[in-house]
N, C-alpha and C positions, 0 to 999 in steps of 0.2 A: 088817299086818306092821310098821309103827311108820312107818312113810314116810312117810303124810300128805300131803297136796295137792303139797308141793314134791317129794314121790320120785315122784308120779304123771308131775309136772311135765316133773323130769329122764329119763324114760322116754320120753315123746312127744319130747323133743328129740335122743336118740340114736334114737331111729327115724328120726325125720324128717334125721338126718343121716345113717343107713346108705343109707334112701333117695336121700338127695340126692347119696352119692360114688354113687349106678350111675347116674343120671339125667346127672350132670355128665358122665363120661365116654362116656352117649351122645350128648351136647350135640355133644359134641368130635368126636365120627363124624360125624353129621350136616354138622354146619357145616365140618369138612374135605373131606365127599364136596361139597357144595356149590360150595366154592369152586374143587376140581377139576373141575365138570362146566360153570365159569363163571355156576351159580345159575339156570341154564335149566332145570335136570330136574323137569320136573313129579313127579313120583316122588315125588321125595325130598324136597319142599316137604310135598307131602302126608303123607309118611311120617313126617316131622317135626311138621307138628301135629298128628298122630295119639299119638304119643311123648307130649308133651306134656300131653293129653288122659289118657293114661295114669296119667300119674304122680300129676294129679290127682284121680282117682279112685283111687288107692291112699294119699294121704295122707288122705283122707275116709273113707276104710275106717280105716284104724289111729285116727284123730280118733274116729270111734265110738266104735270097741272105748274107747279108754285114757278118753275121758270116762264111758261107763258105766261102768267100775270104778271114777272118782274119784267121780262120785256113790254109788254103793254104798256107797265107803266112808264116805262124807260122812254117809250116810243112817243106816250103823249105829252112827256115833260120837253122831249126834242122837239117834238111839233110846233110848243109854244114858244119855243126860243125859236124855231124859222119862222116864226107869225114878227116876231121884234127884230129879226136881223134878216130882213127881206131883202135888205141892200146888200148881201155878201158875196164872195169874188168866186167867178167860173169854179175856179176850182174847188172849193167848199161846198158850190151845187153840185157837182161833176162825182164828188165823193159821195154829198147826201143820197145822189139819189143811186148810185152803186148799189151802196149798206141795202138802201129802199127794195132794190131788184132781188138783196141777195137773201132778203127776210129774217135780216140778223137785227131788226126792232123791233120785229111781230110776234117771231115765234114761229113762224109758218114759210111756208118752201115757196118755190116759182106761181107754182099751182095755186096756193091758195089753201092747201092741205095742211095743218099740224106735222110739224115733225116728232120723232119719236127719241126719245132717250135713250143712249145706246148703253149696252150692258158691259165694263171694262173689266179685265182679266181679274182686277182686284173683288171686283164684289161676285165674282162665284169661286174668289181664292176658299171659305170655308166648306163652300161644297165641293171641291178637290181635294180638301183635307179629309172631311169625311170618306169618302171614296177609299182615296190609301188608307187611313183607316179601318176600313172595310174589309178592303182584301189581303190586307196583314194578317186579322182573324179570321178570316176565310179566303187561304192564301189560291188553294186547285181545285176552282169553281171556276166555270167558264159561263154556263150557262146565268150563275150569281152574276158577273161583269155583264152580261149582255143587257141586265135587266134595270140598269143605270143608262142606258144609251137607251131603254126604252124611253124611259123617265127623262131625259133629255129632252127627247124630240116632241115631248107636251108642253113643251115651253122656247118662245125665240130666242136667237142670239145664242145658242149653246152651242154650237158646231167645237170652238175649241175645247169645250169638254170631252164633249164623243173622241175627236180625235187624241184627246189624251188616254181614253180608258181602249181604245183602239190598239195604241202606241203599247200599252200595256198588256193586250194579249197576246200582239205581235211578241212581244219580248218574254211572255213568259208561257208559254204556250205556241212555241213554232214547229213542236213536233205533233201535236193536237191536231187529229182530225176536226172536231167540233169545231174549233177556233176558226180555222181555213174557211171552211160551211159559213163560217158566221161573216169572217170578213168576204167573202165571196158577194153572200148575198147584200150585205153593206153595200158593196159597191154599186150593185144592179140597182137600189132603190134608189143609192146616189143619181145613179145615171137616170133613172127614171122622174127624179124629181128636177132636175136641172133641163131635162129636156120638157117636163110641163111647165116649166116655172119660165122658158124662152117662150112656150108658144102665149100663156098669158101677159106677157111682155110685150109679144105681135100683135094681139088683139087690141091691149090697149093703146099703144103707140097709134094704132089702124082708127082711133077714134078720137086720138085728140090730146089721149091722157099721159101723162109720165107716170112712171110707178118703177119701185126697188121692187127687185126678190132679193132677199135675205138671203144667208149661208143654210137657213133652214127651208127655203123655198115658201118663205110668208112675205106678200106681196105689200109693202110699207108704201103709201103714198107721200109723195113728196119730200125727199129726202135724195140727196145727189148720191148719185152711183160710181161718182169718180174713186173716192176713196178703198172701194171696196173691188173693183177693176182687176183682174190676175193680170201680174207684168206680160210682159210680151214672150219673154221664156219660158213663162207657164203657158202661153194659150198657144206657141208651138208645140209645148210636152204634150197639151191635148190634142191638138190636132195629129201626134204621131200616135197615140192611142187611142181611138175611140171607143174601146172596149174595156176599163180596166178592169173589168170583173174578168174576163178571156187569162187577163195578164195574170192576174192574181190565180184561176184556176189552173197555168201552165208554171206556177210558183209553187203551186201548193203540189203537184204529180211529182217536183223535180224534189221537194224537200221531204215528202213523207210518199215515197212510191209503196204503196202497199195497196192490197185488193181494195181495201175499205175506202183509203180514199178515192181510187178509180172508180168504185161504185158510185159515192155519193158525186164525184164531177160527172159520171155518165147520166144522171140522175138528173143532172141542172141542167145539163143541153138538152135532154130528155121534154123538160119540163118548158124550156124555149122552144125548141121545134113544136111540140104542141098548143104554143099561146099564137107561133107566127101561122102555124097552118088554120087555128082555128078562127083566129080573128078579123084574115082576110077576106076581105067582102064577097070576090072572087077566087081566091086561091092565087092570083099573078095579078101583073100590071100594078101592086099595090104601094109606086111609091113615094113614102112617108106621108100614109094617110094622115088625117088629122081623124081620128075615132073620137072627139071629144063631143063630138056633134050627137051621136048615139052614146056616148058614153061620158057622162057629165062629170062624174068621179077618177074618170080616165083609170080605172081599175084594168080597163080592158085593150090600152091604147099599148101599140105596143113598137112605134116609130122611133122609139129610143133604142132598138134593137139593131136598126138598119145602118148600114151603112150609107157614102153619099149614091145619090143617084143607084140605089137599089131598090128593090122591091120583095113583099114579105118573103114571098117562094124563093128567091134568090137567097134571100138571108137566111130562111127553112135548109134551103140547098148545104148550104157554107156549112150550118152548124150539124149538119147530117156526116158530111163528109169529116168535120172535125170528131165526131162521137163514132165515126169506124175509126179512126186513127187511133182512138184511147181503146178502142177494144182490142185493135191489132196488137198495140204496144204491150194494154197485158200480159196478154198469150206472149209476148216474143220475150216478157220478163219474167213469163211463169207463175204471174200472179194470178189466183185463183179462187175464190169463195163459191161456195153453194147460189147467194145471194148473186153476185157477178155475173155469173153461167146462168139464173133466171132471168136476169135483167137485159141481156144481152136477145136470149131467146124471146122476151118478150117482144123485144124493140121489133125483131124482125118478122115476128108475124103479126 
């Protein structure tokens, strides 16, 4: 249409300003219900980084769109100039058709799939703000912090949020049973989702396809994975733990030993030995089923549990012998609850 890169330009900027007059004036709701309710309302903290969250996922949506068109158009103005300079030297072909392969004219990846706009620290800098914010006014709320990491996980690209508000209860909340529970089970749905997020990786690979997982385990088509790759001294750290929910519960015994939290760690092994007993097809030989075949949701898949070259019953085994260890250790520290002494009794009949 004659615009050219600066009329593309001035488009994303009146978007992003039509956008930004409704976002402002619900800034202005927000932060006026707040200061009426004296900035206690858990509600509305939440409702507000949520807002926020919003908004930027709607300027990542239009960031999309408006950059695939200015590549488009980029692509067919380059076109017509290879149609006039047909006669040009190896090397300016050798280049063109590189850019060609690496779909930095189209907009689009190897595949042929739309890449996606990726989300930078800067644009959820105001929903970090909020947050502190947050739990300044509501400073010893654990379960208030949990419910921002739920609010995360409804939206991609957040992973360095969670792990900030994470960082946060680590640090203020290390003598918190709850806290511990929380990061615990963080960890397990981590593990759980990295481990469905490779087997949909397997599958499509097994057909032809390339495809990203996210830090959130949302499978983005066509977009290069190099960038996003753990160095090689992380993917030995993993390989020396494959459990870090294990590590994290042998953290949490050593930093708050008391009954309560021996209860709630017997509680989670508790809760593993009966997902590995119950979900084996057979009880042994199970392994690293793939359950996703009966189990579509992978609710019920539980091969992020196992170790290499193990099988459920082994893994049953392992975590049976580690939940007599936490009952031994009790008793040999004197720790004791009503609750403890039932839970202990139950396990064994």
């Amino acid at each position: 249409d004659g615009r050219g890169r600066n009329g593309e330009e001035d488009d994303y900027d009146e978007q992003t300003r039509i956008v930004g007059s409704s976002i402002q004036n619900a800034r202005v709701l927000m932060q006026r219900g707040l200061r009426i309710n004296g900035s206690t309302s858990k509600e509305l903290w939440i409702q507000y980084f949520a807002l926020e969250l919003h908004y930027v996922q709607k300027l990542r949506g239009r960031k999309e769109i408006l950059e695939l068109g200015l590549k488009a158009n980029t692509a067919a103005g380059e076109s017509g100039d290879e149609e006039t300079d047909s006669d040009s030297t190896d090397g300016n072909d050798e280049e063109s058709e590189s850019r060609k392969n690496e779909g930095e004219n189209t907009g689009m990846g190897n595949d042929g799939r739309k890449r996606r706009a990726k989300i930078t620290n800067t644009m959820l800098l105001p929903s970090n703000v909020i947050y502190k914010n947050a739990i300044k006014a509501i400073p010893n709320n654990v379960s208030f912090r949990l419910r921002f990491i739920e609010i995360c996980r409804l939206f991609p690209q957040t992973k360095c949020l969670e792990n900030y508000i994470l960082e946060t209860i680590e640090r203020d909340f290390g003598e918190d049973v709850e806290a511990w529970v929380a990061r615990i089970s963080y960890a397990q749905e981590e593990m759980k989702r990295k481990s469905r997020a490779g087997k949909t990786m397997s599958k499509m690979g097994s057909i032809g396809f390339l495809a990203k997982i996210d830090s959130n385990g949302t499978r983005e088509s066509g977009e290069s994975n190099t960038d996003d790759r753990p160095s090689k001294k992380a993917r030995v750290e993993e390989k020396k733990d494959p459990d870090p929910a294990l590590s994290l519960l042998h953290e949490a015994l050593e930093a708050v030993p008391t009954a309560k939290m021996y209860l709630e760690c017997t509680r989670f092994l508790r809760i593993r030995i009966r997902l590995l007993r119950e979900y084996s097809p057979d009880g042994n030989n199970n392994t690293h089923q793939d359950d996703d075949d009966d189990d579509e949701d992978g609710q019920n898949d539980t091969s992020f549990l196992l170790y290499e070259d193990e099988d459920a019953e082994s893994a049953a085994r392992r975590h049976a012998l580690l939940l007599d260890r936490l009952y031994a250790n009790a008793k040999d520290k004197s720790l004791s609850s009503p609750s403890l002494t039932l839970d202990q009794v139950d396990y064994l009949l």
